[in-house]
C-alpha positions as CSV (number, residue, x, y, z in Angstrom):
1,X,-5.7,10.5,23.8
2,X,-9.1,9.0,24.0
3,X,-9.1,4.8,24.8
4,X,-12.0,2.4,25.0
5,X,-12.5,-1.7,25.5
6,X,-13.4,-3.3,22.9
7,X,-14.0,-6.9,23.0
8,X,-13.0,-9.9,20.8
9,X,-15.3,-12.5,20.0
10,X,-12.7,-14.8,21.9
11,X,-13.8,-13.2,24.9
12,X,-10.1,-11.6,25.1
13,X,-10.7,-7.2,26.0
14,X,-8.5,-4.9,24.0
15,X,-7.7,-1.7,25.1
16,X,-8.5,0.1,21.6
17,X,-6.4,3.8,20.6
18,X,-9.0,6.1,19.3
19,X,-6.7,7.7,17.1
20,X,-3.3,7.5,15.5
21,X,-1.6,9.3,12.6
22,X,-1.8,8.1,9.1
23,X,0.9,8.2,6.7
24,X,-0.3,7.4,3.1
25,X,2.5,6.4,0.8
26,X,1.5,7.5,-2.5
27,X,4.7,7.2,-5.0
28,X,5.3,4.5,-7.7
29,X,4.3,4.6,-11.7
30,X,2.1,1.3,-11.5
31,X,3.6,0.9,-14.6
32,X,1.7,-3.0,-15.1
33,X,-1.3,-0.3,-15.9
34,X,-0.3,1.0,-19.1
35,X,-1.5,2.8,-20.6
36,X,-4.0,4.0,-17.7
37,X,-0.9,4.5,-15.2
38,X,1.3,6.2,-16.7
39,X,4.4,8.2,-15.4
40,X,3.1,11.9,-15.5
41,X,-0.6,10.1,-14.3
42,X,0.4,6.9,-12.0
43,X,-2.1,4.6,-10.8
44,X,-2.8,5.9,-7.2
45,X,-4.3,9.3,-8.9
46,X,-6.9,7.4,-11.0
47,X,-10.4,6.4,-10.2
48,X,-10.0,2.6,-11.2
49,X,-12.7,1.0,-8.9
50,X,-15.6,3.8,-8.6
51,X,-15.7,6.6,-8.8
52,X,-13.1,8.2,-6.4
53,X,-9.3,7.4,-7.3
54,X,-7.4,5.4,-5.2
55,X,-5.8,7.7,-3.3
56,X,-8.8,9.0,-2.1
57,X,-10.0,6.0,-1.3
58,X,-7.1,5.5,0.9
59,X,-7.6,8.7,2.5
60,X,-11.4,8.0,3.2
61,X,-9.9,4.5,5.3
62,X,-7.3,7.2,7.1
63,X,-9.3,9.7,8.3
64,X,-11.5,7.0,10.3
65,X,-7.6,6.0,12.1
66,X,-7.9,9.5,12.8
67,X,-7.3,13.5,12.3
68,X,-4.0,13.3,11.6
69,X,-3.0,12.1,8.3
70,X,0.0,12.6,6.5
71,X,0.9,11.9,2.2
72,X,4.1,11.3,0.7
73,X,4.9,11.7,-2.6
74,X,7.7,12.4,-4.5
75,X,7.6,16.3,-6.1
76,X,6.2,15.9,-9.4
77,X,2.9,14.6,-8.1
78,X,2.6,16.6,-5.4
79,X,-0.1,19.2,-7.4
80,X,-2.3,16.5,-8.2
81,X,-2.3,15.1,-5.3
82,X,-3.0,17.9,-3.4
83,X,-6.1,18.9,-5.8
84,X,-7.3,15.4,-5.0
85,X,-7.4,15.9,-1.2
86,X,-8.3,19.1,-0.5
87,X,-9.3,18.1,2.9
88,X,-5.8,18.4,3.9
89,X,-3.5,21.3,4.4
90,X,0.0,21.6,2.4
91,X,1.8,21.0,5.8
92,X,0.2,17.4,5.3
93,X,2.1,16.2,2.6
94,X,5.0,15.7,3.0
95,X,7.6,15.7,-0.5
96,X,10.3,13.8,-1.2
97,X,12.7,15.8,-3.5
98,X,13.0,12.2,-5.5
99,X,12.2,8.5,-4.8
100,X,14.6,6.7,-2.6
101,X,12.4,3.7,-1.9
102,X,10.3,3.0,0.8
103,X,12.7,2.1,3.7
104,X,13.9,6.1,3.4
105,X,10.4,7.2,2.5
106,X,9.2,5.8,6.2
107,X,12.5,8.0,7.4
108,X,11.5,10.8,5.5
109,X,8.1,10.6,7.7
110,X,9.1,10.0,11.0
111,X,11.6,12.5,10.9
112,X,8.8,15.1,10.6
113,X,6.3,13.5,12.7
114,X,9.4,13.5,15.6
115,X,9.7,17.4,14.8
116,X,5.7,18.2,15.4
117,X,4.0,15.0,17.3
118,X,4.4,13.2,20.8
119,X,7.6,10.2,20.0
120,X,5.3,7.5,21.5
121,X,1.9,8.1,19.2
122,X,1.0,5.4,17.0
123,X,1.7,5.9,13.3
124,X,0.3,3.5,10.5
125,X,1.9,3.8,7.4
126,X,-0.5,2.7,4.6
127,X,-0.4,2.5,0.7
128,X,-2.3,4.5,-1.5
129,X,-2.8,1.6,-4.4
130,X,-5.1,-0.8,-2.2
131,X,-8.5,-1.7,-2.5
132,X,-10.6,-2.3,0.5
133,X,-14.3,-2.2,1.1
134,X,-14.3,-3.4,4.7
135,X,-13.7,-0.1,6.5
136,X,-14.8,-1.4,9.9
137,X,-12.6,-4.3,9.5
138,X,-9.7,-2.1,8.5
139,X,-10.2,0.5,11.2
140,X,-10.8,-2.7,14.0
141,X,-7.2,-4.4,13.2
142,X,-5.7,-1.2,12.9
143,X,-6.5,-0.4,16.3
144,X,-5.4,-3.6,17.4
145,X,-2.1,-3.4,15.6
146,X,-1.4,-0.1,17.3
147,X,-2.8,-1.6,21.1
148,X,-0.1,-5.2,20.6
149,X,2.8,-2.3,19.3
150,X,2.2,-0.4,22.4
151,X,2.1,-2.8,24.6
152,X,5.3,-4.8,23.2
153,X,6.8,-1.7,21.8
154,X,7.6,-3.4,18.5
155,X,6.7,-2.9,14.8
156,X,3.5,-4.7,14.9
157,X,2.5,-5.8,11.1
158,X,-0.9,-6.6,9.4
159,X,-1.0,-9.4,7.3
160,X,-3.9,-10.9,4.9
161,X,-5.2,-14.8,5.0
162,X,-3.8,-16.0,1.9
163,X,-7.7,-16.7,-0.4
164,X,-5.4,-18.5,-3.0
165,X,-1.8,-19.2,-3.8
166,X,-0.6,-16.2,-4.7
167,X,2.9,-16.2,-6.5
168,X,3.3,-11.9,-6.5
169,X,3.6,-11.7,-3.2
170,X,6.3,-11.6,-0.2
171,X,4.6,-14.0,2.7
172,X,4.7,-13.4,6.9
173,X,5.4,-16.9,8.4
174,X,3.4,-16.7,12.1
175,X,4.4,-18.1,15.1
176,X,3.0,-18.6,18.7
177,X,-0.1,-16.6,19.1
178,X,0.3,-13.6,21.4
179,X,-2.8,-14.3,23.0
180,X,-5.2,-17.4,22.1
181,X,-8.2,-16.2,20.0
182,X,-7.2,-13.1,19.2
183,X,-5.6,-13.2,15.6
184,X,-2.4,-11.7,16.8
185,X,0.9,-13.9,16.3
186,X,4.6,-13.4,16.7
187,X,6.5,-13.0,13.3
188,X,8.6,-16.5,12.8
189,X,10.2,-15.0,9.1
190,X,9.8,-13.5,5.7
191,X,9.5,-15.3,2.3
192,X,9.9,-13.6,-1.0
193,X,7.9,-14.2,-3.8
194,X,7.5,-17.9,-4.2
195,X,6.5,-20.0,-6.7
196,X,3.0,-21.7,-7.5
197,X,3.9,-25.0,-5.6
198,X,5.7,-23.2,-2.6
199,X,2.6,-20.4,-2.7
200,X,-0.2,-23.4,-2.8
201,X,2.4,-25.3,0.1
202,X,2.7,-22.1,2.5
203,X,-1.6,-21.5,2.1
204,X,-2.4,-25.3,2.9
205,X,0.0,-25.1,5.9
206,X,-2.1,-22.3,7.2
207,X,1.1,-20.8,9.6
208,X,1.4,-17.6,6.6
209,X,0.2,-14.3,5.7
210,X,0.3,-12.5,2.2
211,X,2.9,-9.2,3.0
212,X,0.8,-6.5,2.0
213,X,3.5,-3.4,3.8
214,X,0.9,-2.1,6.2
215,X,3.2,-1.5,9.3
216,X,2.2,0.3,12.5
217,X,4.7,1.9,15.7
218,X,5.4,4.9,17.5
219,X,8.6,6.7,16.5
220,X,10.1,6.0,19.3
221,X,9.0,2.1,18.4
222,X,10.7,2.7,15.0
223,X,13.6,4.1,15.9
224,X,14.3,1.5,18.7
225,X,14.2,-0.9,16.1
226,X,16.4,1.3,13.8
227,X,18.8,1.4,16.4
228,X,19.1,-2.2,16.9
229,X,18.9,-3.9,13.8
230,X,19.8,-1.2,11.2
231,X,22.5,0.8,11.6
232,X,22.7,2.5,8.2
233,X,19.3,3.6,8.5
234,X,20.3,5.0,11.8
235,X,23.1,7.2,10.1
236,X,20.8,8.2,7.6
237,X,17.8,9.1,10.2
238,X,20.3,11.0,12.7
239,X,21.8,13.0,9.1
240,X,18.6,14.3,7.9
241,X,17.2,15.0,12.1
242,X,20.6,17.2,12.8
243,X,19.2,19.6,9.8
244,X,17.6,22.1,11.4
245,X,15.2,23.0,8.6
246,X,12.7,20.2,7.0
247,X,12.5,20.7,3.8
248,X,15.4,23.3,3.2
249,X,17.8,22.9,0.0
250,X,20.3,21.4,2.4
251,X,17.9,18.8,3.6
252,X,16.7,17.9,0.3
253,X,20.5,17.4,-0.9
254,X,20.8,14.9,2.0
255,X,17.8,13.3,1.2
256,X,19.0,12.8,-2.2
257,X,22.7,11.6,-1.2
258,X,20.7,8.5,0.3
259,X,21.2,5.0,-1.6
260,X,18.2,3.6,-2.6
261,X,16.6,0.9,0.2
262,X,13.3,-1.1,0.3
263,X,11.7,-0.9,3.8
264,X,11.4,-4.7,4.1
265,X,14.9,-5.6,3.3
266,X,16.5,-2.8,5.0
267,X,14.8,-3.0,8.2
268,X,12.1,-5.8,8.8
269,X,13.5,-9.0,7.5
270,X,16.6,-7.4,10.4
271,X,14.3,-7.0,13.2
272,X,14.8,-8.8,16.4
273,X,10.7,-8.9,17.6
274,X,7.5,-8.2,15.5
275,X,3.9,-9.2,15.8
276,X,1.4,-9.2,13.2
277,X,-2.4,-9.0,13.4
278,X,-4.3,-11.2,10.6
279,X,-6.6,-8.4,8.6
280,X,-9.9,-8.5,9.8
281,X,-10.8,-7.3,6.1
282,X,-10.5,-7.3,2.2
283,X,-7.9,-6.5,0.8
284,X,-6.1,-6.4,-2.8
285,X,-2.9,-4.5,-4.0
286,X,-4.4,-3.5,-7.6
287,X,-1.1,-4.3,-9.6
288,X,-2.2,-5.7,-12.7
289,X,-5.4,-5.5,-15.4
290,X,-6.2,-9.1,-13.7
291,X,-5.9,-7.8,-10.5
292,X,-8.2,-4.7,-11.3
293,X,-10.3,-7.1,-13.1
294,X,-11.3,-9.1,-10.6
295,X,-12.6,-6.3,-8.1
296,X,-14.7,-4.2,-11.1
297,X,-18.5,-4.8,-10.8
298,X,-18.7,-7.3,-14.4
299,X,-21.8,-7.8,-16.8
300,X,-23.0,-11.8,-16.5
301,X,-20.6,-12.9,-19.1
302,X,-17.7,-11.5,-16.9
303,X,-17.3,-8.1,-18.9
304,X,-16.1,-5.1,-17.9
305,X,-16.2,-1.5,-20.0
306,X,-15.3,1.8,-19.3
307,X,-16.1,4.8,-21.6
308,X,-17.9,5.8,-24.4
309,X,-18.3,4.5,-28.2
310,X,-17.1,1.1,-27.3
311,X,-18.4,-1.9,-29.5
312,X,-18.6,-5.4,-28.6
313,X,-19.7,-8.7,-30.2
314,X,-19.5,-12.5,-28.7
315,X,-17.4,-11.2,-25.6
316,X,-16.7,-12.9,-22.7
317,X,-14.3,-12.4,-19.3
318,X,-13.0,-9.1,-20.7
319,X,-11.8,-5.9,-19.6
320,X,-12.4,-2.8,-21.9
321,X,-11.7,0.8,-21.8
322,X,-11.8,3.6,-24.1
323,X,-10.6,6.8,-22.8
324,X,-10.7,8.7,-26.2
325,X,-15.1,8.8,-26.8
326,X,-14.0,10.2,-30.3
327,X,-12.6,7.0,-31.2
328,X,-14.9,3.6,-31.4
329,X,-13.3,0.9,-30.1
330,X,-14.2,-2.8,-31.4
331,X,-13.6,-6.1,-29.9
332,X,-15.6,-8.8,-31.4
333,X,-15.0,-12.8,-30.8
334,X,-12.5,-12.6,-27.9
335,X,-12.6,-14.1,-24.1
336,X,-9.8,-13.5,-21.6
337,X,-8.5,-10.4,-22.8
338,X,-7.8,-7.0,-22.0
339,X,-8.3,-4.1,-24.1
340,X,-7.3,-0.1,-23.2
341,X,-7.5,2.8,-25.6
342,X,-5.6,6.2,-24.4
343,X,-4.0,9.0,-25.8
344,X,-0.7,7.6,-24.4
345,X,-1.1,4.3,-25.9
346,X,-3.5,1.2,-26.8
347,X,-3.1,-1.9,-24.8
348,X,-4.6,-5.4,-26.3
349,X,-3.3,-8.0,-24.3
350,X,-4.6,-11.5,-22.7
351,X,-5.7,-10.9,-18.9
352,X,-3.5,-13.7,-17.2
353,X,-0.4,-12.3,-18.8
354,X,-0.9,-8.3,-19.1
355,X,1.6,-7.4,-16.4
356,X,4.0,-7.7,-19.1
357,X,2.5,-4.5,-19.9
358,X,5.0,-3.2,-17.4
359,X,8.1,-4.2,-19.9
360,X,6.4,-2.4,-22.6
361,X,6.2,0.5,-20.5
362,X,9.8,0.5,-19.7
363,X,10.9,0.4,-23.1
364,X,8.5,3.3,-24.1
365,X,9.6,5.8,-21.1
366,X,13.2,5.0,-21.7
């Protein structure tokens, strides 16, 4: 494994991993995208920013990490996913025979990586639904993440500086630098979802980080942790690692048997010791037609359209797109709004509230 120095503008040197394995976690519906996201077509296969889909995008951040990168997705998108990174063998992704939430998801990986890679290289697991133009950045506290869970073996986390008071996301309280300068800080606790005046409270106080799920360790790091703090996910890791065959019918049957567990609850709200690293970069979890909004390139009254035959009069701060060009689409007098024409479905919603789109969704798939 290849190392270099690199140095911080604090003056404090690094000892920087030139490569790690990736692990891209592509599942979910991103169903606050109807009709775009859809279940047969979920969010993390469409090209909602440019012209590459998200997942691709992700991929393009993991291959700089390095060679080895990994996808996991449950079966039914496994096809499409596949046709949309054809950089990568079929040995690379890695399919769940059905969802069982991220905690056994991150089992489901390590399990594999244990079979075929060296226990102590550094593994970043990633999601496939983020949007990030700061690749250096990225790459930079990636690196550092992996050099602080090396060096502590512990799960070492990367959380974003809060730009506003967000209320949709979980929040990393930071405490006691690791080293002075260098942006890495112990993990004090976990806060879910707060409300506007906690969110705008926990930003002023400057001690938290948004939770975006970006974790990096070894397996060795993750199963020490497993071992200590998590003792059903131990029983379900030492289940599926007795099967001798990855993969088989009796594996996936295992797999299956599992209950249902988010990552964060099952494991790292547990954990005895983390560290996080405060993202050197960008970063937005595309979760809503606000969300996707406010990162789309926008005429000067704040408008956004996608598609052909679409028809627009005294418009401001809107989102439009039309992906049937047969069929004009009109929106005349309206500000704050979103408007999306599929063959699944039409959407006309206002922006600020549209991730009720997700209970629509619901209703419709059931």
């Amino acid at each position: 494994m290849v190392v270099w120095l690199l140095q911080h503008d604090s003056g404090v040197w690094w000892t920087i991993i030139s490569s790690m394995i990736t692990v891209i976690i592509a599942g979910g519906s991103g169903t606050r995208l109807w009709p775009l996201s859809t279940s047969h077509s979920p969010k993390q296969l469409l090209a909602l920013t440019n012209e590459r889909s998200m997942v691709q995008q992700a991929y393009d951040r993991a291959a700089v990490l390095g060679s080895t990168v990994y996808v996991v997705t449950e079966a039914s998108h496994s096809e499409a996913l596949r046709a949309q990174i054809p950089e990568l063998v079929d040995a690379s992704f890695l399919i769940e025979p059905g969802r069982r939430g991220t905690a056994n998801c991150i089992l489901f990986a390590l399990d594999y990586i244990a079979r075929h890679h060296d226990k102590d290289e550094p593994i970043a697991f990633i999601h496939a639904d983020h949007h990030i133009r700061d690749i250096k950045g990225f790459t930079r506290s990636f690196e550092v993440a992996a050099k602080v869970s090396q060096a502590n073996n512990e799960i070492t986390m990367i959380g974003i500086e809060p730009t506003f008071p967000a209320t949709g996301f979980g929040y990393i309280e930071r405490d006691g630098e690791l080293d002075a300068g260098s942006g890495v800080y112990n993990v004090q606790s976990f806060k879910e979802k707060p409300n506007f005046e906690t969110a705008r409270q926990y930003m002023e106080s400057g001690n938290y980080l948004w939770n975006c799920g970006y974790f990096v360790g070894s397996t060795n790091t993750f199963l020490n942790e497993i071992n200590r703090s998590a003792p059903d996910l131990k029983e379900a890791f030492d289940a599926l690692s007795a099967i001798s065959e990855y993969g088989s019918d009796t594996y996936n049957q295992a797999y299956l048997s599992l209950e249902n567990k988010v990552i964060d609850i099952a494991l790292i709200e547990k954990a005895q010791s983390l560290a996080v690293v405060s993202a050197g970069f960008d970063w937005m979890d595309i979760g809503n037609f606000k969300d996707l909004h406010d990162v789309v390139h926008k005429d000067e009254d704040g408008n956004y359209s996608n598609g052909e035959n679409i028809h627009t009069i005294e418009v401001e701060n809107t989102y439009i797109r039309n992906e049937e060009p047969g069929k004009p689409v009109a929106v005349i007098g309206l500000d704050n709004v979103v408007v999306v024409n599929t063959p699944d479905g039409i959407l006309v919603a206002r922006k600020d509230v549209s991730a009720r789109c997700g209970e629509i969704a619901k209703k419709i798939q059931a």
